[in-house]
N, C-alpha and C positions, 0 to 999 in steps of 0.2 A: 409744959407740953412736950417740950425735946425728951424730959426724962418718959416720959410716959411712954412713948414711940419707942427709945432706946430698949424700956422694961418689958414694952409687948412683943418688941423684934428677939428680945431673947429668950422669953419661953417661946414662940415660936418654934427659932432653930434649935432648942434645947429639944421640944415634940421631935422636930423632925431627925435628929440626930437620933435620940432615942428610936427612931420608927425603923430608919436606915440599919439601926443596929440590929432591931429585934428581926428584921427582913432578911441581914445576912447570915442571922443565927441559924432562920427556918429555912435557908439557904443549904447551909452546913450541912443541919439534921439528915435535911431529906438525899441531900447528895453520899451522905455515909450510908444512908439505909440504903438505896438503890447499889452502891458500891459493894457493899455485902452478899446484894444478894448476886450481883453478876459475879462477885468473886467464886464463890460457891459453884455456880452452875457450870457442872461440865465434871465436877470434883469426885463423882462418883462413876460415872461414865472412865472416867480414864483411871481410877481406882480399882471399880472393875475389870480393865484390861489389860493393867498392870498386874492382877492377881494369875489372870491366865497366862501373863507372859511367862510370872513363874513358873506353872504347872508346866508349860510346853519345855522350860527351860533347865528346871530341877528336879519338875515331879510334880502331880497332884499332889501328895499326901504332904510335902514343905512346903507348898504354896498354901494349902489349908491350913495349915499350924501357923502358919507364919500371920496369914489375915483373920481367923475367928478373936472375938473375944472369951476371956474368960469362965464366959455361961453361956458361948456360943454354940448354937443346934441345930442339925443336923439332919434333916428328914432324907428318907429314899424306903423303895418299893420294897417289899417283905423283912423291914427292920424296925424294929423299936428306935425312937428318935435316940441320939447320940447326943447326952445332954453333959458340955460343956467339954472344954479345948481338951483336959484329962484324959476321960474317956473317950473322945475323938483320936489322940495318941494311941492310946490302948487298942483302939481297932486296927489303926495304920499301923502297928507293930506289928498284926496277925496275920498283913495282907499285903503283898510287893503291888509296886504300880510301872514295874521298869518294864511290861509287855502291852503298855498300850500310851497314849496320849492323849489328856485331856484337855482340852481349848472352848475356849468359849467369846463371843461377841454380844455385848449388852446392845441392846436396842433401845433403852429407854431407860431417865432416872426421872426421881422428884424428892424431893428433899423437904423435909416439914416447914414451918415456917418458923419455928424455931430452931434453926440449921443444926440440932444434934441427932436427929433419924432423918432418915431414909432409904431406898430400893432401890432395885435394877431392876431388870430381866431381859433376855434376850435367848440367843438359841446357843444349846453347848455342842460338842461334837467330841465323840471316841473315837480316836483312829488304832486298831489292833496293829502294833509293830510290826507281829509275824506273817500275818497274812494281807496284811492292807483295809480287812474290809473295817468301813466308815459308819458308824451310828449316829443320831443324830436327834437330840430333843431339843424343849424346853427347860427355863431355869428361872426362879426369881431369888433374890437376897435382900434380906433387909439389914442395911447396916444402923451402927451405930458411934458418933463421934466418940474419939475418946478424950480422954484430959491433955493427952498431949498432942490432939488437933487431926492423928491420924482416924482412919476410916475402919473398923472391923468389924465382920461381920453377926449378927446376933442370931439371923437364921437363916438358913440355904437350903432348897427344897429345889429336884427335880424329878423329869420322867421323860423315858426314853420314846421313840415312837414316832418321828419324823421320820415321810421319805422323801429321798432327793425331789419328788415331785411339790413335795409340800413347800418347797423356797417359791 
């Protein structure tokens, strides 16, 4: 009888161990997953305004070379899309950016659920150096992760046409 008690008291604790285990695995799981994604969020938002800082700091046209990807494009009003970083150079060589300032604040991202795309958008702003006067649109960008973890852009589209009253 003593063996019989001793034999049922140890698969008992042997389930409950096992149960304890498999609890703290799903434990684990779910705390990586939720940790991902907080990691993430915020990650384009400040990628985003790090892109502008450059522009404000070195220039539009090195702050776009420096963020598009390799097949990244390029829309804007009365042009044919400017398809990849190549021919994005070749137009910035035709065209100076040192008579105005381009800046821009994201208002919003989302990020796929498989954390290697996502968007911004928010409102840009052209300030003319020589005269002051301030233009003001809209802008969205959809990036894309790349292998070494940073963020570049795959397509960037805006249009101009905000007035101060529109904030």
């Amino acid at each position: 009888m003593l063996d019989s008690n001793y034999s049922e008291m140890k698969k008992k604790n042997g389930v409950n161990i096992m149960l304890f285990v498999l609890i703290i695995i799903l434990i684990g799981i779910l705390s990586c997953s939720r940790g991902t994604k907080n990691q993430s969020e915020g990650i384009l938002l400040q990628t985003d305004r790090d892109f502008s800082a450059m522009s404000v700091k070195k220039g539009m046209h090195k702050a776009y070379l420096n963020y598009v990807a390799e097949e990244g494009v390029i829309l804007r009003n009365n042009s044919f899309p400017e398809k990849s970083k190549k021919m994005i150079e070749e137009r910035f060589s035709e065209k100076g950016d040192s008579a105005f300032v381009s800046s821009w604040e994201p208002m919003f991202e989302k990020i796929s659920a498989s954390g290697d795309m996502g968007y911004t958008y928010g409102i840009h702003t052209n300030t003319n150096k020589k005269t002051g006067e301030i233009t003001k649109g809209t802008y969205v960008t959809i990036w894309q992760k790349q292998p070494d973890g940073s963020w570049k852009f795959v397509l960037e589209s805006n249009n101009q046409g905000l007035s101060e009253s529109s904030e």
